[in-house]
GUKOL-907840 format. One record per residue (C-alpha): x, y, z; residue in one letter. Coordinates in nm, 2 decimals, always signed. Each point is the difference from the previous one (the first is absolute). Example, Ala and Ser with C-alpha at 12.3 -4.5 7.8 and 13.67 -1.06 7.14 Angstrom:
# GUKOL-907840
[[+1.23,-0.45,+0.78],"A"]
[[+0.14,+0.34,-0.07],"S"]
//
This chain:
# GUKOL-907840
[[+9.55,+9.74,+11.54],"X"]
[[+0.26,+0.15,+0.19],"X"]
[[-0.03,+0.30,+0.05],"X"]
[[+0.43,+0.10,-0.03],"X"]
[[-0.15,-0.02,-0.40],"X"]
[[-0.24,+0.29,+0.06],"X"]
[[-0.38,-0.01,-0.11],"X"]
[[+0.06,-0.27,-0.26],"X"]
[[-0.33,-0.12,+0.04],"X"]
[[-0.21,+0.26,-0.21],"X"]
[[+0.23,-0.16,-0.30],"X"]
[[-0.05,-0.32,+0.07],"X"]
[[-0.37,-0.10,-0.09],"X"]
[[-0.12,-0.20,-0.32],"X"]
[[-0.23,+0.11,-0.28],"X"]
[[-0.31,+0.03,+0.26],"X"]
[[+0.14,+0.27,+0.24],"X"]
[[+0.12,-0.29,+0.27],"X"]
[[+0.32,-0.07,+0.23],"X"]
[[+0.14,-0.32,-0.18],"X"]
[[+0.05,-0.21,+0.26],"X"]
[[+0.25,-0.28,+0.06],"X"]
[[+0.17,+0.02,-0.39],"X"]
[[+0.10,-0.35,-0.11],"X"]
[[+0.29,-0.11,-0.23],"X"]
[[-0.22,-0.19,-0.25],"X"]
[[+0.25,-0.05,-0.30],"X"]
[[+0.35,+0.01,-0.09],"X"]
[[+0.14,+0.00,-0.39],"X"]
[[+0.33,-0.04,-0.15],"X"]
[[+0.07,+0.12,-0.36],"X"]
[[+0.36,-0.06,-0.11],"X"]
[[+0.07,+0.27,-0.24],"X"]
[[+0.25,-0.02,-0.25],"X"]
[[+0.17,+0.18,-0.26],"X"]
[[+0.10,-0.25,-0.33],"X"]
[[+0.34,-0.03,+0.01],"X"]
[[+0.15,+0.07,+0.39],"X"]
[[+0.38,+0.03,-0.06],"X"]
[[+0.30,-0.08,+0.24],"X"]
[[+0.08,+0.34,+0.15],"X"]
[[-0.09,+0.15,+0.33],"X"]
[[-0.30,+0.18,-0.12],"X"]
[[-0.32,-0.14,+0.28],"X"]
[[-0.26,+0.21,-0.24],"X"]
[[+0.00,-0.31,-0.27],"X"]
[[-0.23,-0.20,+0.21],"X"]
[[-0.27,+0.03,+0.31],"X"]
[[-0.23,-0.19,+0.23],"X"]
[[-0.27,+0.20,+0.08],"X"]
[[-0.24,-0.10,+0.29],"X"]
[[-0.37,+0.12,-0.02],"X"]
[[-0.21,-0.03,+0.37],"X"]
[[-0.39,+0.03,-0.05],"X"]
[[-0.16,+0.03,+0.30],"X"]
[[-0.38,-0.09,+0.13],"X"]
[[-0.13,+0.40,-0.08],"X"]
[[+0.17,-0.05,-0.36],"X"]
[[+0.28,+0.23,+0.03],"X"]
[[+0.33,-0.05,-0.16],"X"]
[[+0.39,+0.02,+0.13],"X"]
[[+0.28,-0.06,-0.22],"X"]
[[+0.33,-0.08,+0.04],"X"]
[[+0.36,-0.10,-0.14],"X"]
[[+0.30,-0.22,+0.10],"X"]
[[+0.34,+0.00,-0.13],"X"]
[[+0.08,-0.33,-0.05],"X"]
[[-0.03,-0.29,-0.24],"X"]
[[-0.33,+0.03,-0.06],"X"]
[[-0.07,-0.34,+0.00],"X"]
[[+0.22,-0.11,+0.30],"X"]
[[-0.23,+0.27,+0.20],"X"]
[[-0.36,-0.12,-0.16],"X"]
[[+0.08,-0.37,+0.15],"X"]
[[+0.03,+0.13,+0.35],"X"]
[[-0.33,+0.16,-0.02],"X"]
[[-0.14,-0.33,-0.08],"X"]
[[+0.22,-0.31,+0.09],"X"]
[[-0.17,-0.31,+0.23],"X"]
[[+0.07,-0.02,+0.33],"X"]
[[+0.28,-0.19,+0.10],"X"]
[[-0.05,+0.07,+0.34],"X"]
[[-0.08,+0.26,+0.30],"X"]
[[+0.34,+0.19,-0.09],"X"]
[[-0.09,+0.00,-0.40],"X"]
[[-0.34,+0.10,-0.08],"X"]
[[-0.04,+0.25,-0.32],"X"]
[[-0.12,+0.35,+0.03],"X"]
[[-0.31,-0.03,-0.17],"X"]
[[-0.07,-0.26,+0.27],"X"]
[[+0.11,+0.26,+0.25],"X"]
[[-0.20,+0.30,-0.09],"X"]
[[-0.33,-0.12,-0.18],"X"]
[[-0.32,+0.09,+0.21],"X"]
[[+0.20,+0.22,+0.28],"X"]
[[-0.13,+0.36,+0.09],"X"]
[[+0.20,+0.23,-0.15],"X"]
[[-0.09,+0.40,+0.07],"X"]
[[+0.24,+0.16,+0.18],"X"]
[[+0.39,+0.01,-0.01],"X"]
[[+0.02,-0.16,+0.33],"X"]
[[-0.25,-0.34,-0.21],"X"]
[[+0.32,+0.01,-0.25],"X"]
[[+0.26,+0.00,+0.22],"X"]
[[-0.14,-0.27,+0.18],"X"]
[[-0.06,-0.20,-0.33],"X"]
[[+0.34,+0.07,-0.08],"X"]
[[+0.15,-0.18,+0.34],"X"]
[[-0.27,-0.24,-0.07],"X"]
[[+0.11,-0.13,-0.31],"X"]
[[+0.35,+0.02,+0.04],"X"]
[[+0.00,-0.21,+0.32],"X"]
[[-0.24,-0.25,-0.19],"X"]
[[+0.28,+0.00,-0.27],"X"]
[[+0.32,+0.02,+0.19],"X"]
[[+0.18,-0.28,-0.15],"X"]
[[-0.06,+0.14,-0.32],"X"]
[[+0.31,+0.24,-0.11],"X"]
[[-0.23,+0.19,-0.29],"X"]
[[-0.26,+0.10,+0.28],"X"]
[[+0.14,+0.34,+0.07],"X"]
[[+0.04,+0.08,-0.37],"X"]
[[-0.30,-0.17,-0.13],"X"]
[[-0.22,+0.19,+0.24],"X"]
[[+0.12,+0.35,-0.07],"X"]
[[-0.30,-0.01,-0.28],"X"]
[[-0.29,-0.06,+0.19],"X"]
[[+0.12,+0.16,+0.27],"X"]
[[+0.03,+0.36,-0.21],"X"]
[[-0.32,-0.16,-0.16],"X"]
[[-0.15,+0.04,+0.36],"X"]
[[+0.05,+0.31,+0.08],"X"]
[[-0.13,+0.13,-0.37],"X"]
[[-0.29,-0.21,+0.11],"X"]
[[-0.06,+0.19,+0.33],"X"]
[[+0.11,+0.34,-0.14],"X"]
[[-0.32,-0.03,-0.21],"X"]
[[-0.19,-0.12,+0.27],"X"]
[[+0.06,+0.31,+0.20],"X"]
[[+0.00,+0.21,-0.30],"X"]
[[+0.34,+0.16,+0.06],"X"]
[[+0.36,-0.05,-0.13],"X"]
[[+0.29,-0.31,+0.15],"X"]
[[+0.15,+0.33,+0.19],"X"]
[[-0.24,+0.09,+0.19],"X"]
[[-0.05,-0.34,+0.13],"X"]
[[+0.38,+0.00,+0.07],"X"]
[[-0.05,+0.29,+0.25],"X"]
[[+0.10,+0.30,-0.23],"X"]
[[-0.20,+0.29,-0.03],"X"]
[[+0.12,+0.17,-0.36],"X"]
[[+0.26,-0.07,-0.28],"X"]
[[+0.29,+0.14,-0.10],"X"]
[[+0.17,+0.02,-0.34],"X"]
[[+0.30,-0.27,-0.14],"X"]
[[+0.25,+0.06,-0.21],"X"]
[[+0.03,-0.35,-0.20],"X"]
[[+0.31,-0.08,-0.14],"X"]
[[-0.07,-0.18,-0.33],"X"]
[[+0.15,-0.35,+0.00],"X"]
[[+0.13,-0.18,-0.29],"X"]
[[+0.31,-0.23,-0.01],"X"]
[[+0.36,+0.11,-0.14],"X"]
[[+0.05,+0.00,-0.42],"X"]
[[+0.19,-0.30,-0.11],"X"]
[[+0.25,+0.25,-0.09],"X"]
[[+0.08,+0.34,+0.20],"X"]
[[-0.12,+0.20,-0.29],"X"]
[[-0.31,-0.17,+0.05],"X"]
[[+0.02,+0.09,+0.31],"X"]
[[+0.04,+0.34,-0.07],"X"]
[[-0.31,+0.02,-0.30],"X"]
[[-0.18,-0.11,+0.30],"X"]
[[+0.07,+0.22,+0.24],"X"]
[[-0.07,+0.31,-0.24],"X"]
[[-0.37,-0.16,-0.08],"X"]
[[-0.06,-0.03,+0.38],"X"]
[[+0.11,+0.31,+0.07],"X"]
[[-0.31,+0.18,-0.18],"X"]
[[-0.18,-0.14,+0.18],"X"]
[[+0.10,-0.10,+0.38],"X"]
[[+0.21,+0.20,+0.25],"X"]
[[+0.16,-0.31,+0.14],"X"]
[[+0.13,-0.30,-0.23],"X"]
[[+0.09,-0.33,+0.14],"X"]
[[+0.21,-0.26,-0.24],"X"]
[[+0.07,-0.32,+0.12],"X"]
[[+0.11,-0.41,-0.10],"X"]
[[+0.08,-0.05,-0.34],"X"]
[[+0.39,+0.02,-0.04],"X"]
[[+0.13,+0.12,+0.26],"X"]
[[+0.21,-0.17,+0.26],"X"]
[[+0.02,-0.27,-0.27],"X"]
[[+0.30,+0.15,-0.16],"X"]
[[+0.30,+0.26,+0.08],"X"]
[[-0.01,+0.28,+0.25],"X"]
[[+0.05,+0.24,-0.29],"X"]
[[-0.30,-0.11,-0.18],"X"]
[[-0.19,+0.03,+0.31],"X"]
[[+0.10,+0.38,+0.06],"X"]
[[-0.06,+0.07,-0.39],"X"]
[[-0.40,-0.11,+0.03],"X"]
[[+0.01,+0.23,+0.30],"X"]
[[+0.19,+0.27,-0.14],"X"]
[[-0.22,-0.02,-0.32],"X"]
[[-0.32,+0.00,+0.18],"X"]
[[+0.10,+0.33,+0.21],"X"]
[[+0.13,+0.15,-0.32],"X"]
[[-0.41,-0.10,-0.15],"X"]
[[-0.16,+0.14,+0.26],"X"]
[[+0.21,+0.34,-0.02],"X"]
[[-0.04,+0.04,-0.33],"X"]
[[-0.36,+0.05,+0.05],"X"]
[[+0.00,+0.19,+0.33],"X"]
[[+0.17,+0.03,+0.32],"X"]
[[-0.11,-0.15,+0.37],"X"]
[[-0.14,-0.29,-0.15],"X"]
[[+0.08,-0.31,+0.25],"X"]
[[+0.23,-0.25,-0.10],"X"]
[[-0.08,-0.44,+0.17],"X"]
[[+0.20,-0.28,-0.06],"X"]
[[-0.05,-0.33,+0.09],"X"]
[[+0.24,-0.30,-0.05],"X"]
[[-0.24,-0.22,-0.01],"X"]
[[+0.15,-0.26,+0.29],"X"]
[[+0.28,-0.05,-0.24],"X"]
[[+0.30,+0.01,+0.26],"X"]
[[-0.15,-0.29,+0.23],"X"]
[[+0.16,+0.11,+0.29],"X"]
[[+0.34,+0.12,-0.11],"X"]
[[+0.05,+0.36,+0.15],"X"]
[[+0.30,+0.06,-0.20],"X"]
[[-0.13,-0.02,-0.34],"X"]
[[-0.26,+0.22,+0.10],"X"]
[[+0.21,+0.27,+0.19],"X"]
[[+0.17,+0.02,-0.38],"X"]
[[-0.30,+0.12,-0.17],"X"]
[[-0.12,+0.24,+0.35],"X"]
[[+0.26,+0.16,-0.02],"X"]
[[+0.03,+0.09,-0.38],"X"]
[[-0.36,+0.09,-0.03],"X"]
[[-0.04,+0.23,+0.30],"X"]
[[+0.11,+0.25,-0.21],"X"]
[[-0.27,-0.02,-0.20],"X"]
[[-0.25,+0.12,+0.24],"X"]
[[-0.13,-0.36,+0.07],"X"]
[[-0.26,+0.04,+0.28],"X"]
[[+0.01,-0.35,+0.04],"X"]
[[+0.16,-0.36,-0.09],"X"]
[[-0.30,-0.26,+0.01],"X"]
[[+0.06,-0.38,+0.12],"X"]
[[+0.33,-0.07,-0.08],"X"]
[[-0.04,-0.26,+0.18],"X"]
[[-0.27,-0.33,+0.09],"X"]
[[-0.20,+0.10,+0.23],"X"]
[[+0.09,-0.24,+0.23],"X"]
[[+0.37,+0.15,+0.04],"X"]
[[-0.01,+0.23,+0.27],"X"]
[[+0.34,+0.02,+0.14],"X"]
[[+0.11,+0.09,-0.39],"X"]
[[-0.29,+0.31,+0.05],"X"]
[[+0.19,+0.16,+0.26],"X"]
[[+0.33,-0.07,-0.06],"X"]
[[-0.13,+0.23,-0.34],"X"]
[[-0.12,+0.24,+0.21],"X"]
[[+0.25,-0.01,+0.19],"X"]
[[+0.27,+0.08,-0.24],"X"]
[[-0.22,+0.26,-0.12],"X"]
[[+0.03,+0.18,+0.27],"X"]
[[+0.32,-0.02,+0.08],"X"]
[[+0.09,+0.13,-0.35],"X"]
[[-0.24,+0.30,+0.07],"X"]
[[-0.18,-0.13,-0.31],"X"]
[[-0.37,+0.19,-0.11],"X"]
[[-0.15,-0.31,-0.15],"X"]
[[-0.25,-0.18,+0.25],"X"]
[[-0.08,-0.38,-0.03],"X"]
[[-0.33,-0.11,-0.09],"X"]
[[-0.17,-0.38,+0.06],"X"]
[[-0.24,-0.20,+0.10],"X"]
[[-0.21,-0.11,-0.27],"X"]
[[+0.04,-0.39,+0.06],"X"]
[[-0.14,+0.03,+0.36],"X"]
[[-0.25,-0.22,+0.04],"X"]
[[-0.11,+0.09,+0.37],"X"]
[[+0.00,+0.28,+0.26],"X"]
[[+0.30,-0.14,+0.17],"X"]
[[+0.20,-0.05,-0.32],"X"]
[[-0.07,+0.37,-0.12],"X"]
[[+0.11,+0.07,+0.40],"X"]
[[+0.31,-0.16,-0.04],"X"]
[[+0.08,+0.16,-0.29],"X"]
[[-0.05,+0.35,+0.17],"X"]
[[+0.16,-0.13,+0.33],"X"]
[[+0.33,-0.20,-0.10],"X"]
[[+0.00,+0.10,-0.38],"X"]
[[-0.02,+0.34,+0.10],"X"]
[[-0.13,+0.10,-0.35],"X"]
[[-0.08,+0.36,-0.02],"X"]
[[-0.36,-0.08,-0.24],"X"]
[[-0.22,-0.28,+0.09],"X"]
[[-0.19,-0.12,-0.30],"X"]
[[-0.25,-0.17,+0.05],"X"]
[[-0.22,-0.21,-0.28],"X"]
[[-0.38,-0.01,+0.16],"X"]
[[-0.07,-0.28,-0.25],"X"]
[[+0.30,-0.22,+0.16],"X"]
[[-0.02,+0.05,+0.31],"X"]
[[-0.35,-0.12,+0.12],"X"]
[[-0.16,+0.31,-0.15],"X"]
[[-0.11,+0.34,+0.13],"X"]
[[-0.03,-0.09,+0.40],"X"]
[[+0.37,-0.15,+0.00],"X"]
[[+0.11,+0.32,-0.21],"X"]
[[-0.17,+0.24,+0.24],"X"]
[[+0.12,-0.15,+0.33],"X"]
[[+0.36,+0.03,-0.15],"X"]
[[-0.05,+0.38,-0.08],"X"]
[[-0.18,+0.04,+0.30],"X"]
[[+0.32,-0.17,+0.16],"X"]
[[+0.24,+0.26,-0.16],"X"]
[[-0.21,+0.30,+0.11],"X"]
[[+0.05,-0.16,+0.34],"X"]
[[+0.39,+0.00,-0.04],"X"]
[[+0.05,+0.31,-0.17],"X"]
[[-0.17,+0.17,+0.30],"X"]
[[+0.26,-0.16,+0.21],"X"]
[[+0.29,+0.16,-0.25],"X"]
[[+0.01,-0.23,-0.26],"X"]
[[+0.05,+0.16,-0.36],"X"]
[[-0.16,-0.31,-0.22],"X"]
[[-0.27,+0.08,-0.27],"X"]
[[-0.28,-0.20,-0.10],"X"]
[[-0.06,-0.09,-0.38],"X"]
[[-0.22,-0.23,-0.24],"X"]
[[+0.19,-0.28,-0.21],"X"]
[[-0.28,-0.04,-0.29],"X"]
[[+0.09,-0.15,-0.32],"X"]
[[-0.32,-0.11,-0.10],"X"]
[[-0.37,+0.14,-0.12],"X"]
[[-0.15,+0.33,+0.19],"X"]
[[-0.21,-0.26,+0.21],"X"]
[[+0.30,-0.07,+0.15],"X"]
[[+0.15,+0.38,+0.00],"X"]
[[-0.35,+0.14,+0.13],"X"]
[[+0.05,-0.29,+0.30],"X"]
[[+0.35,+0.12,+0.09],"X"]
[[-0.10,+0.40,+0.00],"X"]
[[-0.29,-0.02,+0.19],"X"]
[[+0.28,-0.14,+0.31],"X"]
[[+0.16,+0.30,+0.06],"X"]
[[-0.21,+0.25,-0.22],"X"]
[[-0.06,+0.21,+0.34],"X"]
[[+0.40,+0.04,+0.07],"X"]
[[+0.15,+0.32,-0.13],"X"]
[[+0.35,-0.13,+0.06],"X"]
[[-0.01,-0.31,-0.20],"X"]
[[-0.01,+0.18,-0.33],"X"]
[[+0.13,-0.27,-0.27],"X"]
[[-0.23,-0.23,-0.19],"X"]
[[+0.13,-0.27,-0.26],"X"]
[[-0.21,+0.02,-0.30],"X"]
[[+0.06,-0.22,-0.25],"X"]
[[+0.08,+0.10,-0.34],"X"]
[[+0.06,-0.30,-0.21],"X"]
[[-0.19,-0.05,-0.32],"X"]
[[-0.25,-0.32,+0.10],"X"]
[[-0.37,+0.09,-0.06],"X"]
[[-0.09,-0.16,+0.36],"X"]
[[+0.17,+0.27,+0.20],"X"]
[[-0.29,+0.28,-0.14],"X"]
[[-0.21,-0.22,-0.20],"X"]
[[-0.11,-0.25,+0.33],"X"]
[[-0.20,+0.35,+0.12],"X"]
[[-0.02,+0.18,-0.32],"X"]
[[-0.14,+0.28,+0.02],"X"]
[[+0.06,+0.03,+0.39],"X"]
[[+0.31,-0.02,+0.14],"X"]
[[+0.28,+0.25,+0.20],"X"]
[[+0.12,+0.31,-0.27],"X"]
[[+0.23,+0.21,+0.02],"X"]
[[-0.06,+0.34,+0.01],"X"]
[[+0.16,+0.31,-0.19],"X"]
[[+0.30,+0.00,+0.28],"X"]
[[+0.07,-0.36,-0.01],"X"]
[[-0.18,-0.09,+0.33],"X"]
[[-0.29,-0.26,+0.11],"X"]
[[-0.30,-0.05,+0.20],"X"]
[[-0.20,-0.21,+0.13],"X"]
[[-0.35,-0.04,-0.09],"X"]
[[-0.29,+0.14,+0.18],"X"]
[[-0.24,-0.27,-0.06],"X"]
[[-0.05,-0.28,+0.22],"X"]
[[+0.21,-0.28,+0.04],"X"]
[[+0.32,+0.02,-0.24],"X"]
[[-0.14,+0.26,-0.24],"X"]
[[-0.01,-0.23,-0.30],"X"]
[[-0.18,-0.24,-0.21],"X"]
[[+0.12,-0.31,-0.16],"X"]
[[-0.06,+0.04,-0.35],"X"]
[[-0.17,-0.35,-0.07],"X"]
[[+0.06,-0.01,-0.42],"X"]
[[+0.36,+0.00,+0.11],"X"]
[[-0.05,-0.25,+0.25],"X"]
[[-0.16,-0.24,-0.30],"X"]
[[+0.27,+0.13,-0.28],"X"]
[[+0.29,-0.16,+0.21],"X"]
[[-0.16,-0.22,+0.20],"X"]
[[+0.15,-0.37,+0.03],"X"]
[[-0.29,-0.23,+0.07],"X"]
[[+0.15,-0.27,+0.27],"X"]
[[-0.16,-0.33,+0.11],"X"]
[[+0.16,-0.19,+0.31],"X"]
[[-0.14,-0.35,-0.02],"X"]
[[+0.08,-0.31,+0.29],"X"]
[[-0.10,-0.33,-0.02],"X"]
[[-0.29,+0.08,-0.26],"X"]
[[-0.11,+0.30,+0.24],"X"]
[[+0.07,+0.35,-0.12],"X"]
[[+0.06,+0.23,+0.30],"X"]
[[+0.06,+0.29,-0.23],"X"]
[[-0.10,+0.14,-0.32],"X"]
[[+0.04,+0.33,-0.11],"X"]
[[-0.37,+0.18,+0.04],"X"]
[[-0.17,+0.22,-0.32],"X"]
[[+0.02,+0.34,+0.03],"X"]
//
C-alpha cells in the first residue's frame, strides 16, 4: 500500500486479523429507484440509479448517478459491439481494487474500453464514487483521507429548492428556509421564461423572506440555462438583482456557451457589479470544467461528482483550482448535488479538507430519496446551519435498503431470448 496513505494496513485486514490481499471487484448491482409519479420540472431528486460494488472480502460501496436512470443501467451492462464499446461491468468485474491509485486506473480503464460511448463519463460517476466507498472501508478511514487531506472543515450549505410558481411563493419559501439555512439558493421554475420584472419580483421577494427572518442569510440564483447564450437578456436581470445582495447568478447559460460566460463577466465588471457568476454543473469532464474556469471565466465552479465521472474527476478539478488560485486566481470550488446524500456525502468528501471552499449545495426539495435513500445517516445540519463530513470510513453513510425496495423499479433487458440484465433481489 503506498505509503503517501499512511499506516493503512493495520485497517485493512478481514475478520481473522489478516492483510487482505489483492481485493477483487466480484459484483456490481443496479437498482433504479423511483418515486410514483416523477413530474416535468427540474427537480433530479424524483428518480436515482444507484450502483452497489461487492467485493471478494464482502464489503460494500455504494454509489449514485444523476442521470436517466435507466439510460445509465444499460451502459453498465450493454454487449460488446466492439474494442471501443465494451460495458462497465465488463470493464471492472474481477480487477484488484484497494487503493486510490487501483480506482483511478479502473477509471482510465473503462473509459478507454468505452470511448465511443457518450454516457461513459456520466454512467461511471457511480461506481466510480462506489469505489472509493469500497476502499474507504477497506482501509477503515473516510473518502478524505484517501484524497490527501488530513481534517475537515465546516460548510455552510445553502438550501436548494426551485423558484415559487409565483413570487409570493417565492417569498413563503424563502421565510421557511430561512429558519433553518444561512444561505438559500432558488433556481428554474419561472424565471427567465417571462418579463424582466417578474424576474426581479421572485428575487426581490425571496431577499425580502429571508430578512424577515434574520439578517446575513445568503441569497443564489440560478437561471437555470434559460438565456441559451444571449448575454443581453441576461445582463437585464444582473443588473436589477445585484441590488439584492445576489452572491451569485447560476448558469444562465448551456454549458457549452463559453464566449456568452465571459462576455457576462465581463460586463459585470465593467459595471463594477457585486454579483459573481456561478456554473459548471453540465461539465462532463476535467477539460470541460477547465474551460469553463479558463474561457468562461466563471467566478464558482460547480461541480456535480455524480456527472462527471465521479469523485476522482471531481477531485483533480479542485485539486486543479487550488493549483491556479496559488498562481492568483480568485475561483472557488463547490458541489452541484441535487440528488440523495449518497450523492451529497460523494461531493463533500472532495474538498472537505479546504477551508476556502466554504459553500455546499444541499438539497432541500421534498422527495423522500434525498434523506430517505440513507435514512437515518446522512449530512445534518447543525444548530448554525453548517455541515460535515462523516468520520466513518468511506462516505459516512448507509444505504437504507427498505427504501431501496419501497421505490425500487424492477428492470429486465432481454436480446434475442437472452436476458443480459435483470434487476437483482435485495
Amino acid at each position: 500500500i503506498n505509503a503517501e496513505y499512511g499506516d493503512l494496513q493495520a485497517t485493512c485486514r478481514n475478520s481473522k486479523n489478516t492483510l487482505w490481499i489483492n481485493m477483487k471487484i466480484k459484483k456490481i448491482d443496479l437498482f433504479y429507484v423511483s418515486l410514483p409519479e416523477v413530474k416535468n420540472i427540474a427537480d433530479g431528486t424524483q428518480d436515482s440509479l444507484l450502483v452497489r460494488v461487492t467485493s471478494d472480502n464482502n464489503l460494500e460501496g455504494w454509489g449514485e448517478v444523476d442521470s436517466s436512470p435507466l439510460v445509465s443501467l444499460a451502459t453498465y451492462v450493454m454487449p460488446m459491439s466492439h474494442s471501443n464499446i465494451i460495458s462497465i461491468n465488463a470493464s471492472l468485474l474481477g480487477e484488484t481494487c484497494e487503493t486510490p491509485e487501483d480506482i483511478r486506473r479502473l477509471h482510465a480503464k473503462a473509459l478507454r474500453q468505452a470511448m465511443d460511448v457518450k454516457q461513459i463519463d456520466h454512467a461511471y460517476s457511480a461506481v466510480d464514487i462506489a469505489l472509493w466507498d469500497l476502499v474507504g472501508k477497506h482501509h477503515g478511514v473516510p473518502v478524505y483521507k484517501l484524497l490527501g487531506y488530513n481534517n475537515t472543515f465546516p460548510k455552510v450549505a445553502y438550501g436548494s429548492v426551485l423558484f415559487g410558481d409565483s413570487p409570493q411563493q417565492t417569498y413563503e419559501r424563502a421565510c421557511t428556509l430561512a429558519a433553518k439555512f444561512n444561505a438559500v439558493k432558488f433556481g428554474w421554475g419561472p424565471f427567465g421564461s417571462g418579463s424582466v420584472e417578474n424576474d426581479v419580483e421572485h428575487v426581490k421577494l425571496a431577499r425580502k423572506g429571508l430578512d424577515k427572518v434574520r439578517g446575513g442569510i445568503k441569497l443564489l440564483v440560478d437561471a437555470g440555462v434559460v438565456f441559451g447564450s444571449n448575454v443581453e437578456d441576461a445582463m437585464k436581470r444582473v443588473t436589477r438583482i445585484d441590488d439584492f445582495d445576489v452572491t451569485w447568478f447560476e448558469e444562465p447559460f448551456m454549458t457549452t456557451e463559453l464566449e456568452a460566460y465571459r462576455e457576462l463577466s465581463r460586463r459585470i465588471s465593467e459595471k463594477g457589479l457585486k454579483i459573481k457568476i456561478a456554473g459548471g454543473e453540465g461539465c462532463g469532464s476535467f477539460y470541460q470544467a477547465q474551460d469553463m474556469i479558463s474561457r468562461g471565466h466563471v467566478d464558482f465552479i460547480q461541480i456535480d461528482v455524480s456527472r462527471i465521472g465521479g469523485i476522482t474527476v471531481a477531485d483533480a478539478i479542485c485539486k486543479h483550482v487550488q493549483q491556479i488560485n496559488r498562481g492568483g486566481a480568485n475561483v472557488k470550488f463547490v458541489n452541484h448535488t441535487y440528488k440523495s446524500h449518497v450523492q451529497l456525502a460523494a461531493s463533500m468528501h472532495v474538498f472537505a479538507g479546504r477551508e476556502e471552499f466554504d459553500l455546499v449545495e444541499y438539497p432541500a426539495a421534498e422527495s423522500e430519496l434525498i434523506l430517505g435513500l440513507t435514512s437515518p445517516t446522512g449530512i445534518f445540519c447543525d444548530c448554525d446551519g453548517k455541515v460535515r463530513v462523516s468520520e466513518k470510513p468511506g462516505l459516512g453513510v448507509t444505504v437504507n435498503l427498505e427504501v431501496v425496495r419501497k421505490y425500487l423499479q424492477r428492470v429486465k433487458i432481454e436480446i434475442g431470448g437472452r436476458v443480459i440484465y435483470e434487476t437483482p433481489e435485495l
